[in-house]
C-alpha atoms as an extended CHARMM CRD file, in Angstrom:
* protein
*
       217  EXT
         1         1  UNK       CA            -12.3010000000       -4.9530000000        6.1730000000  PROA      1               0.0000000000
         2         2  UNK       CA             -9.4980000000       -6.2960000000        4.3000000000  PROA      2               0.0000000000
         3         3  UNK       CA             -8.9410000000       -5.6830000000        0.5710000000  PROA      3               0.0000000000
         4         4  UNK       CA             -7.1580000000       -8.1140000000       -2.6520000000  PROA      4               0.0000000000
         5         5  UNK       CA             -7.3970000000       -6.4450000000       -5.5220000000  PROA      5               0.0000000000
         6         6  UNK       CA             -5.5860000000       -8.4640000000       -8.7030000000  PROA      6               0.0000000000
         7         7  UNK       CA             -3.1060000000       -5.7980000000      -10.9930000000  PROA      7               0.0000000000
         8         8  UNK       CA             -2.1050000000       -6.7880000000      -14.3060000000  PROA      8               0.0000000000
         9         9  UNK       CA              0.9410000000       -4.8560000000      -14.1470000000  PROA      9               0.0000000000
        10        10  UNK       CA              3.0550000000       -5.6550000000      -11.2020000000  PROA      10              0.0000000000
        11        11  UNK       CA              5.3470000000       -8.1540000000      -12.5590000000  PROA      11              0.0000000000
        12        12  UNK       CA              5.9890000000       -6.0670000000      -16.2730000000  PROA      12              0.0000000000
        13        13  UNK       CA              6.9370000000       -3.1160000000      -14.2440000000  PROA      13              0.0000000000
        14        14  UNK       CA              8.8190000000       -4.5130000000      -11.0240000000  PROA      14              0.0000000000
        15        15  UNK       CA             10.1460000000       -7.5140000000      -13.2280000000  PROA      15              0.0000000000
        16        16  UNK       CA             12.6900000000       -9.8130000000      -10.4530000000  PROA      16              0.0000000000
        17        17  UNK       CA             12.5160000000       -6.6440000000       -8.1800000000  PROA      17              0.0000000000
        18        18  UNK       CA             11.4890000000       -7.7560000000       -4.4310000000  PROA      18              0.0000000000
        19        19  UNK       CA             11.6040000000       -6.2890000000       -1.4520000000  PROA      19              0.0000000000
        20        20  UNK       CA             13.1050000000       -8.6950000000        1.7130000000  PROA      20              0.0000000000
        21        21  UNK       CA             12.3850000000       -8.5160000000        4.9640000000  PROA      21              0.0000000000
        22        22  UNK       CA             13.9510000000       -5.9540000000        6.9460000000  PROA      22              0.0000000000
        23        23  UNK       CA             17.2890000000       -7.1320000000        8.9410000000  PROA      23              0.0000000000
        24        24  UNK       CA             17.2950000000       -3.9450000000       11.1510000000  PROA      24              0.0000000000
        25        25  UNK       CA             14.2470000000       -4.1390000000       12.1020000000  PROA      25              0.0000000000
        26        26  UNK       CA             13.5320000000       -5.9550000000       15.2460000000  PROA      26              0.0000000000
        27        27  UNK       CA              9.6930000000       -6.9370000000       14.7130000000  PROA      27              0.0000000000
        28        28  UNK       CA             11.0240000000       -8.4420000000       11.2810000000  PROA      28              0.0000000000
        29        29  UNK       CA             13.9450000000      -10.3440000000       13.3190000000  PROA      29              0.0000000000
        30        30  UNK       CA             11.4170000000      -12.2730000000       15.4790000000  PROA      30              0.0000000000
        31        31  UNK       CA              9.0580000000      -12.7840000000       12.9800000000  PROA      31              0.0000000000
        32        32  UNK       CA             11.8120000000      -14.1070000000       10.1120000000  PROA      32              0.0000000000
        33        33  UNK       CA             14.2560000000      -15.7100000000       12.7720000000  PROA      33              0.0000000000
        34        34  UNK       CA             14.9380000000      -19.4470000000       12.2580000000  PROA      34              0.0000000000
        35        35  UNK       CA             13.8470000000      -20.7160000000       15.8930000000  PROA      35              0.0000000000
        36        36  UNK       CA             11.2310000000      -21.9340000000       17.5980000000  PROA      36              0.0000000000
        37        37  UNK       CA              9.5200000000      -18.6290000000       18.4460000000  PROA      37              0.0000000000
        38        38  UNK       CA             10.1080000000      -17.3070000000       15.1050000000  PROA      38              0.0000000000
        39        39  UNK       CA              8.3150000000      -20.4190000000       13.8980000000  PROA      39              0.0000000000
        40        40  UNK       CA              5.5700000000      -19.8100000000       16.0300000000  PROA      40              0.0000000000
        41        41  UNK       CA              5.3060000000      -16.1790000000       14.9530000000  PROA      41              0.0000000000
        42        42  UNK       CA              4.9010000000      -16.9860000000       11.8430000000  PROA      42              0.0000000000
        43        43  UNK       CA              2.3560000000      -19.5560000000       12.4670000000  PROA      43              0.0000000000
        44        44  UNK       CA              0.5160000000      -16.9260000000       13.7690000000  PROA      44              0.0000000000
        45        45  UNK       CA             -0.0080000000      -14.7960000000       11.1030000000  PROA      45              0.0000000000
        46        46  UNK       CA             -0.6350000000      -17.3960000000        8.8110000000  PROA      46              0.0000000000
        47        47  UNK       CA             -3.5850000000      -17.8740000000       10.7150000000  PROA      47              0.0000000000
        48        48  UNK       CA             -3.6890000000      -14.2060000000       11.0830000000  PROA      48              0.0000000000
        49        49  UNK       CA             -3.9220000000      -13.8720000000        6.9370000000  PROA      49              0.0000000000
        50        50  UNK       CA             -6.1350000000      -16.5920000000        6.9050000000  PROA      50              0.0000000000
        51        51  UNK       CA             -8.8090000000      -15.5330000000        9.7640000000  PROA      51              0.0000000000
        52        52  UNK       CA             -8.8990000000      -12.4280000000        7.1650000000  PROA      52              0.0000000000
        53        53  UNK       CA             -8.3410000000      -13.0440000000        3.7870000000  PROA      53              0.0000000000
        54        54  UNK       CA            -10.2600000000      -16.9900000000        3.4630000000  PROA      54              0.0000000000
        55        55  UNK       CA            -13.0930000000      -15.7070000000        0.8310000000  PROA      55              0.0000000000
        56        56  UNK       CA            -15.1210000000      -18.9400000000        1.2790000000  PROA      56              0.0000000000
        57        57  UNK       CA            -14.7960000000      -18.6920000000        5.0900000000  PROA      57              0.0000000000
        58        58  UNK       CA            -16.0750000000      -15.5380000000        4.6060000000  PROA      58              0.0000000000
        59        59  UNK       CA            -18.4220000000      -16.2520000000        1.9670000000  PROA      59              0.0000000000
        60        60  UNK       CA            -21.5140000000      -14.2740000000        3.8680000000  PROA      60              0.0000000000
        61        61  UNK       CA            -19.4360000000      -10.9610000000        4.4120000000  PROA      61              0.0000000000
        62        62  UNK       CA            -17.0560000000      -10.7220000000        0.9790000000  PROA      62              0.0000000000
        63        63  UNK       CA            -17.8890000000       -8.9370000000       -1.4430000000  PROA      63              0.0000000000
        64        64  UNK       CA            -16.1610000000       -9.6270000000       -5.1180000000  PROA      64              0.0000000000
        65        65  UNK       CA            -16.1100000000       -7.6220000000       -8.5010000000  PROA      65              0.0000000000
        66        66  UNK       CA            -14.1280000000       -5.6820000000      -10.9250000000  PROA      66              0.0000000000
        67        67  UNK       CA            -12.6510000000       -2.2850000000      -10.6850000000  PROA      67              0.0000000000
        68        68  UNK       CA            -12.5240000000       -0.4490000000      -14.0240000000  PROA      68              0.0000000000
        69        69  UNK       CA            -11.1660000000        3.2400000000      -13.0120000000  PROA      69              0.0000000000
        70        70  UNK       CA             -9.6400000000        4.7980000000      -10.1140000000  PROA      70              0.0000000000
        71        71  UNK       CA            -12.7940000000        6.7840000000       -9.5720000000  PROA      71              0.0000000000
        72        72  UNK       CA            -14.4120000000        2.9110000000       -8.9430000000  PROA      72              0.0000000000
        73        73  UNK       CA            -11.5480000000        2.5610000000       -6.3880000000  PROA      73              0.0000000000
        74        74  UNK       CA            -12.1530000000        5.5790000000       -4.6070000000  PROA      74              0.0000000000
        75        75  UNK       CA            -15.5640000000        4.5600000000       -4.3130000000  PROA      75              0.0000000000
        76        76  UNK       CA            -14.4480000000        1.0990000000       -2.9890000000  PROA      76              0.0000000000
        77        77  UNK       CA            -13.0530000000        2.8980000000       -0.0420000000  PROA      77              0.0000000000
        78        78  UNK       CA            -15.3060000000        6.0230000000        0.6510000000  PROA      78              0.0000000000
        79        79  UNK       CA            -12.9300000000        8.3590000000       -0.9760000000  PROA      79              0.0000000000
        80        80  UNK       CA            -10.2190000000        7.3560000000        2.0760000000  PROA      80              0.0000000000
        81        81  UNK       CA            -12.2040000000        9.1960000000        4.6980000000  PROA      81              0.0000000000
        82        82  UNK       CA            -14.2560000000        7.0330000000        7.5240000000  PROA      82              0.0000000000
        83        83  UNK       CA            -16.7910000000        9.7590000000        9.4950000000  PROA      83              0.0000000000
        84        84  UNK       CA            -15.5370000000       12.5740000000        7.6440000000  PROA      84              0.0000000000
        85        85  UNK       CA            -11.9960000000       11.7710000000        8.6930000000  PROA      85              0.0000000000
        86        86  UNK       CA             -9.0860000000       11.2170000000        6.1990000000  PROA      86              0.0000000000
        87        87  UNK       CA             -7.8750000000        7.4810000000        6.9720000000  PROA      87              0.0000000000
        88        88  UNK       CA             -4.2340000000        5.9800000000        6.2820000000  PROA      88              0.0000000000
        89        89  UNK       CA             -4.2160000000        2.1930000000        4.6470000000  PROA      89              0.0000000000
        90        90  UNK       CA             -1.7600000000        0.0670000000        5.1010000000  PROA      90              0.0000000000
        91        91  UNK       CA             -0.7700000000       -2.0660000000        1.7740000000  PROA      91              0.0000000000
        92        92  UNK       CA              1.6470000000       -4.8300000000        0.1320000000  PROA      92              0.0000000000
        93        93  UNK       CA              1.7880000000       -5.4900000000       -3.4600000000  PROA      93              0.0000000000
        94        94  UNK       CA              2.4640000000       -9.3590000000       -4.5480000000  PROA      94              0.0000000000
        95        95  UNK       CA              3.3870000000      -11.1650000000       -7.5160000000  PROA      95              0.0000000000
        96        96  UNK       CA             -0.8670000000      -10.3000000000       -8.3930000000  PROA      96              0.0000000000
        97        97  UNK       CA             -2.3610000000       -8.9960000000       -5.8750000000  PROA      97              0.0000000000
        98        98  UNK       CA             -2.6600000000       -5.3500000000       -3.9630000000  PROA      98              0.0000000000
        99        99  UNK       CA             -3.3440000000       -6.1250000000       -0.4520000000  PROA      99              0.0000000000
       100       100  UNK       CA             -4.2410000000       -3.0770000000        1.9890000000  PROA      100             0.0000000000
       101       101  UNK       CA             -6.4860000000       -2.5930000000        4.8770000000  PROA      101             0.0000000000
       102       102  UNK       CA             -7.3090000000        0.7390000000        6.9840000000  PROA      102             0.0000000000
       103       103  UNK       CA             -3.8480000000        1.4140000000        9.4110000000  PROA      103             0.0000000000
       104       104  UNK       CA             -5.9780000000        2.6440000000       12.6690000000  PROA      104             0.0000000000
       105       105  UNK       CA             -8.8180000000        0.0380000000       12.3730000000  PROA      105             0.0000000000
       106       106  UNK       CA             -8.7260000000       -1.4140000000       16.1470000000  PROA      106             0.0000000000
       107       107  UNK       CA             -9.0770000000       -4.9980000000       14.9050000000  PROA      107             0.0000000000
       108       108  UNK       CA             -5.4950000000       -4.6080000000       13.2970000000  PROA      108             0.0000000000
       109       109  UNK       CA             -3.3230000000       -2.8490000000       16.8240000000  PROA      109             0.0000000000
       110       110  UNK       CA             -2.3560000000       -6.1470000000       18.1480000000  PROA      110             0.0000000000
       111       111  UNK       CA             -1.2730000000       -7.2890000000       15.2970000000  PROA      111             0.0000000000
       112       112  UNK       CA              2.5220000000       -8.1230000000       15.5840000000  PROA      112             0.0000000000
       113       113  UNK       CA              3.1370000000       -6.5410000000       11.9370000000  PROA      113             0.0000000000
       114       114  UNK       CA              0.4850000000       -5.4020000000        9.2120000000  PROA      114             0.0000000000
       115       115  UNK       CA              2.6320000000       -5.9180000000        6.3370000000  PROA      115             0.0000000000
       116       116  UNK       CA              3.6950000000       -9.0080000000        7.8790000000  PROA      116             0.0000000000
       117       117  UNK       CA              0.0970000000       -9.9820000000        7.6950000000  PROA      117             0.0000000000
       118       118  UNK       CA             -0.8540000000       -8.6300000000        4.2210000000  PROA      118             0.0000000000
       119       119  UNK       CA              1.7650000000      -10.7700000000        3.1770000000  PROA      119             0.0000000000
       120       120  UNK       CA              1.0500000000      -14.1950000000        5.3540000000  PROA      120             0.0000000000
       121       121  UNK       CA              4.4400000000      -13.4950000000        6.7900000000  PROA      121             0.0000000000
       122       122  UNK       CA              6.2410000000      -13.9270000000        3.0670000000  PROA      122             0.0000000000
       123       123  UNK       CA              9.9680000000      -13.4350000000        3.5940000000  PROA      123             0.0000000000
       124       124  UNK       CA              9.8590000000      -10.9070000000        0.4800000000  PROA      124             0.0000000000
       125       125  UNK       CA              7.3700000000       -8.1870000000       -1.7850000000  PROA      125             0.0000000000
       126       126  UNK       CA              7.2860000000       -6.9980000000       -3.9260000000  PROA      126             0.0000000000
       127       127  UNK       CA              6.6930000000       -3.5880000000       -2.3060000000  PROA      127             0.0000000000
       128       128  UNK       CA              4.8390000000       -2.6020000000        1.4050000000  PROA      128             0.0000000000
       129       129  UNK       CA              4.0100000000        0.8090000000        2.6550000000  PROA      129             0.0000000000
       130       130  UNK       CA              1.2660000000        3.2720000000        3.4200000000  PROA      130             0.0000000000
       131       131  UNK       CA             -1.6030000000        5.2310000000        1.5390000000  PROA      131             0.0000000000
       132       132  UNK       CA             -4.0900000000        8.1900000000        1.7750000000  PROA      132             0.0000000000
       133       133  UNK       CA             -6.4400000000        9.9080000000       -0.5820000000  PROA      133             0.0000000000
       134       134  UNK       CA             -6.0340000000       13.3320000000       -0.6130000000  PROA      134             0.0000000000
       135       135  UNK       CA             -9.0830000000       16.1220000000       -1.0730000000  PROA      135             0.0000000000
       136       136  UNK       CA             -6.8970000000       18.8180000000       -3.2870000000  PROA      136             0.0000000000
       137       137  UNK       CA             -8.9690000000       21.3140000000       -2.5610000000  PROA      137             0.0000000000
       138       138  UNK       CA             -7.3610000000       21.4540000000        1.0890000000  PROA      138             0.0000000000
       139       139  UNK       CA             -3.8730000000       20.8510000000        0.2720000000  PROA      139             0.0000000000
       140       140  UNK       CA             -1.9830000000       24.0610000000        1.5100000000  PROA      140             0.0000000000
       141       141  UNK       CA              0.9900000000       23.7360000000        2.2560000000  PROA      141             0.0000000000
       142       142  UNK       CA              2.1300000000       19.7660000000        1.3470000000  PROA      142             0.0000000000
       143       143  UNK       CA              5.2380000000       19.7680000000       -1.3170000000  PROA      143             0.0000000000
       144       144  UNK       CA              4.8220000000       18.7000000000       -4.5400000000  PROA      144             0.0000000000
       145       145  UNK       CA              7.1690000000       15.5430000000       -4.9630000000  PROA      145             0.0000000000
       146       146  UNK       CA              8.1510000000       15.4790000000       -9.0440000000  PROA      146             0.0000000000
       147       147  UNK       CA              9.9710000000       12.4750000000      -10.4140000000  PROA      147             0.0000000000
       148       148  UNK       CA             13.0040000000       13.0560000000      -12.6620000000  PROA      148             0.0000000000
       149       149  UNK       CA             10.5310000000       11.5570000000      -16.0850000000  PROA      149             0.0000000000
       150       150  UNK       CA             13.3210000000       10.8660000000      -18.4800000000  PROA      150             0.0000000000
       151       151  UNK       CA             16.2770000000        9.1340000000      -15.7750000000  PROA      151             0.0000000000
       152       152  UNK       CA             12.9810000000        6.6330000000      -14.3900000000  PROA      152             0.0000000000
       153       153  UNK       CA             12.0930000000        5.9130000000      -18.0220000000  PROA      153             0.0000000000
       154       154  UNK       CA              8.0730000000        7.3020000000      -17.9700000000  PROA      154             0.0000000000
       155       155  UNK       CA              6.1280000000       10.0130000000      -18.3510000000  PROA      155             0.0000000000
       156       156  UNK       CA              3.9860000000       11.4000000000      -15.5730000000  PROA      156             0.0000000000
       157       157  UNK       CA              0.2310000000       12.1530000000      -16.5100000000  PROA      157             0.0000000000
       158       158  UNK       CA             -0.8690000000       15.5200000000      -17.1860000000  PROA      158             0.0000000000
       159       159  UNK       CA             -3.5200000000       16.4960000000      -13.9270000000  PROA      159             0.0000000000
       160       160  UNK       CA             -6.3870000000       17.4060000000      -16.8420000000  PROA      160             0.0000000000
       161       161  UNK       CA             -6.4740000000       13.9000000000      -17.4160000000  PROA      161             0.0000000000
       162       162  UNK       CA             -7.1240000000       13.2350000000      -14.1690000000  PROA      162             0.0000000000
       163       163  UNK       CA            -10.5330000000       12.7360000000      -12.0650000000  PROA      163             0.0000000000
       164       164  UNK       CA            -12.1990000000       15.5700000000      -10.0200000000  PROA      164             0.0000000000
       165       165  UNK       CA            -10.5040000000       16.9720000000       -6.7460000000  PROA      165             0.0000000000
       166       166  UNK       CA             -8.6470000000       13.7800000000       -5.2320000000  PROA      166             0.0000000000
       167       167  UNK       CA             -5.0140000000       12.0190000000       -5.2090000000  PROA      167             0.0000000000
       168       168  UNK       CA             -3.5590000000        9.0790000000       -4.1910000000  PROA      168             0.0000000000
       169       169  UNK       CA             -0.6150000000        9.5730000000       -2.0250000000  PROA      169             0.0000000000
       170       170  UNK       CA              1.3860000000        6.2940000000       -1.5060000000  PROA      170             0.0000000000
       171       171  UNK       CA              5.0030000000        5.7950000000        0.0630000000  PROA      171             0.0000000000
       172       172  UNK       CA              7.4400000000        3.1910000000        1.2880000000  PROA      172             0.0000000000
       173       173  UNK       CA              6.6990000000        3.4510000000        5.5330000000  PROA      173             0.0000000000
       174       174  UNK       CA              7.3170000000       -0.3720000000        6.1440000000  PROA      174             0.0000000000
       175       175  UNK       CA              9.3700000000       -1.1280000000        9.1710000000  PROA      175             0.0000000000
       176       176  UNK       CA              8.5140000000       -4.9250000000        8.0530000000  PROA      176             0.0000000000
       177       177  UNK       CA             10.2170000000       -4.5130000000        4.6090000000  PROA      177             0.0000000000
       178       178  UNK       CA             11.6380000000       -1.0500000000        4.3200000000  PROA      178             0.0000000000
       179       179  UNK       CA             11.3090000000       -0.9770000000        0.5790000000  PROA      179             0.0000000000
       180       180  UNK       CA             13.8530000000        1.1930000000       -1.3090000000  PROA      180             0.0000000000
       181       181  UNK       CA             13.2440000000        4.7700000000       -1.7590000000  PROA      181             0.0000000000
       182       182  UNK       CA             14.3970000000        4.0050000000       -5.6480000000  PROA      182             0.0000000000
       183       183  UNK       CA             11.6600000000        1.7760000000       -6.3750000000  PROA      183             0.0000000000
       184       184  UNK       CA              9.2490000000        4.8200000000       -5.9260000000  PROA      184             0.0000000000
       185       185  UNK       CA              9.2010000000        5.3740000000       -9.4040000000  PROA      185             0.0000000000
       186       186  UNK       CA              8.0170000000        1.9190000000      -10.2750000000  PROA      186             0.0000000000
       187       187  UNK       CA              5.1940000000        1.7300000000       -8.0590000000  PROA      187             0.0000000000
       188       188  UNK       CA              4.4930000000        5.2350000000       -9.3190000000  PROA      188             0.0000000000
       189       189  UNK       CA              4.1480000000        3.7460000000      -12.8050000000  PROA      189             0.0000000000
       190       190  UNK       CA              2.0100000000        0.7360000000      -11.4200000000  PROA      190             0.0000000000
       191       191  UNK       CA             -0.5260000000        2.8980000000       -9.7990000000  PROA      191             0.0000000000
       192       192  UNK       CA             -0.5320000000        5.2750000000      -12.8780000000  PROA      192             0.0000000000
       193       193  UNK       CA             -0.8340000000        2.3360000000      -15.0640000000  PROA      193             0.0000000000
       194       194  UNK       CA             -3.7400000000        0.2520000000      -12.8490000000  PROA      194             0.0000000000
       195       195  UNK       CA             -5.5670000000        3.3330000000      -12.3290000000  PROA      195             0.0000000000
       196       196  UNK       CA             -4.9170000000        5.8690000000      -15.2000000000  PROA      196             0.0000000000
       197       197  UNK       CA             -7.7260000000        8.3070000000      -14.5150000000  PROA      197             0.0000000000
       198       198  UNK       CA             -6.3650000000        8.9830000000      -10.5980000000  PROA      198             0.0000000000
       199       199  UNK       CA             -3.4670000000       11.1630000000      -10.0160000000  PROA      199             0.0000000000
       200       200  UNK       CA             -1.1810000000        9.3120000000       -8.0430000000  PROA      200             0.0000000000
       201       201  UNK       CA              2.0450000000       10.7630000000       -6.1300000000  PROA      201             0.0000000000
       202       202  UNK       CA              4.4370000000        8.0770000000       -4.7310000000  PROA      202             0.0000000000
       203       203  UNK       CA              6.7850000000        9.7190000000       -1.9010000000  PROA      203             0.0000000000
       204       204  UNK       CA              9.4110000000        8.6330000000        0.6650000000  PROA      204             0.0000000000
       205       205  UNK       CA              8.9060000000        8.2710000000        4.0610000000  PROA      205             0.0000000000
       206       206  UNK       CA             10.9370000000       11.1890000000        6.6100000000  PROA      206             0.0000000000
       207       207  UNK       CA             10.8180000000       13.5720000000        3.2710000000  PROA      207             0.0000000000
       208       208  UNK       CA              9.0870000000       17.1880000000        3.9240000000  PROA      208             0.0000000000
       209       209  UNK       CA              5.9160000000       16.3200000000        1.1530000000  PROA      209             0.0000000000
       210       210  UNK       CA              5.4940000000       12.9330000000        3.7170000000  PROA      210             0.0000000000
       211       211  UNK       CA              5.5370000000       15.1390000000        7.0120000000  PROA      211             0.0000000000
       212       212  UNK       CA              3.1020000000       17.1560000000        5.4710000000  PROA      212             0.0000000000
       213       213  UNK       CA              0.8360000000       14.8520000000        4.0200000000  PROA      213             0.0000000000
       214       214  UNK       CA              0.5690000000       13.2900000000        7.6070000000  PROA      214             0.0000000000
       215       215  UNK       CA              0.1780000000       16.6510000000        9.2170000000  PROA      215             0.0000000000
       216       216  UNK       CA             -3.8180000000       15.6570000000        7.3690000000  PROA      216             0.0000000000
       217       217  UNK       CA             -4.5260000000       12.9170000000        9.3010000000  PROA      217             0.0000000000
C-alpha cells in the first residue's frame, strides 16, 4: 500500500525551503530532461502516482481517518516490521502531505524512481528520503546522532516523554532529490512536532549511526 498522510506543520517549519531535483543524478536527468523521452518519463509516473494514489479509483481498497499520536502511526504500519521483519519506507514530504510506501515491496522495483513517484514526478520537495522504526530494546551498537539544540533553534524531547520501546529513524537517502544534510534539523522538528509522543532521530545518509541502523534490516 501507499500512504498520504496531511501535516499541519510542514510549511511553518520548512517555510520557502525545497528540495530540487538532483542534477548529478542520472535517473533524475532522464526523468527531469526537457526532451521527448524525458516527457515520456514523466508521463509515466504521472500515471504511475495516479494508478496508486486516485482515492476514488480506489474507493473499495482505501482506507481514510485521522491520526492523533505517533503510537496511532505506528499502528498504521505494524510497528515497521512485515512477518516479524523490520521494513524500510520510502517517503516525500509536500507542501501538505507525507507520502511514503514500504522500499522492498515488489510492486514498487520497476519503478524508475520512488521519490519520483511519491511526488508525481514534481521537479522539487520539500524533502525525500528513507524511514524505519526501531525496537530499542535491540539497539546495540547504532550511534546516537544528537543535534546541536541551541545553533538549529529547538529543543529535542526528553525520551520519558516518549512512547514505550520504539523510534523513528528518518534520513535524507534520495538519489531523486538528494536533500541537504542541513535540513535534518527541520524535518527533525516536523516529525517531533506531528508526532510528539514518538521519539524521532533524523540522520544523514553514509554517517556511522546510518550504517548501523541499516546493519537491522
Amino acid at each position: 500500500p501507499v500512504y498520504s498522510i496531511e501535516f499541519a506543520h510542514i510549511q511553518e517549519i520548512f517555510q520557502s525551503q525545497r528540495q530540487s531535483w538532483n542534477k548529478n543524478y542520472d535517473k533524475a536527468a532522464k526523468i527531469f530532461a526537457e526532451t521527448k523521452s524525458g516527457a515520456a518519463l514523466r508521463r509515466m509516473i504521472h500515471l504511475q502516482h495516479n494508478h496508486l494514489y486516485d482515492s476514488s479509483r480506489l474507493a473499495a481498497k482505501t482506507t481514510c481517518g485521522h491520526l492523533t499520536s505517533g503510537q496511532k502511526f505506528l499502528e498504521l504500519i505494524q510497528h515497521g516490521k512485515r512477518n516479524g521483519k523490520v521494513r524500510l519506507f520510502t517517503f516525500i514530504l509536500s507542501d501538505h502531505y507525507f507520502k511514503f510506501s514500504e522500499t522492498g515491496a515488489s510492486f514498487f522495483k520497476d519503478f524508475t524512481s520512488k521519490h519520483a513517484m511519491h511526488s508525481n514526478a514534481a521537479p522539487s520537495v520539500v524533502f525525500a528520503g528513507e524511514f524505519m522504526v526501531v525496537d530499542k530494546n535491540k539497539v546495540i551498537s547504532a550511534p546516537i546522532h544528537q543535534n546541536n539544540e541551541e545553533k538549529e533553534g529547538f529543543q529535542l524531547k526528553k525520551q520519558s516523554s516518549f512512547i514505550g520501546q520504539w523510534k523513528l529513524v528518518i534520513d535524507n537517502n534520495s538519489g531523486t532529490y538528494a536533500p541537504s544534510k542541513d535540513m535534518l534539523p527541520l524535518l527533525q522538528k516536523l516529525f517531533n512536532a506531528e508526532f510528539s509522543d514518538l521519539e524521532v532521530e533524523a540522520i544523514s545518509i553514509g554517517t556511522e549511526a546510518f550504517k548501523s541502523y541499516r546493519e537491522m534490516l
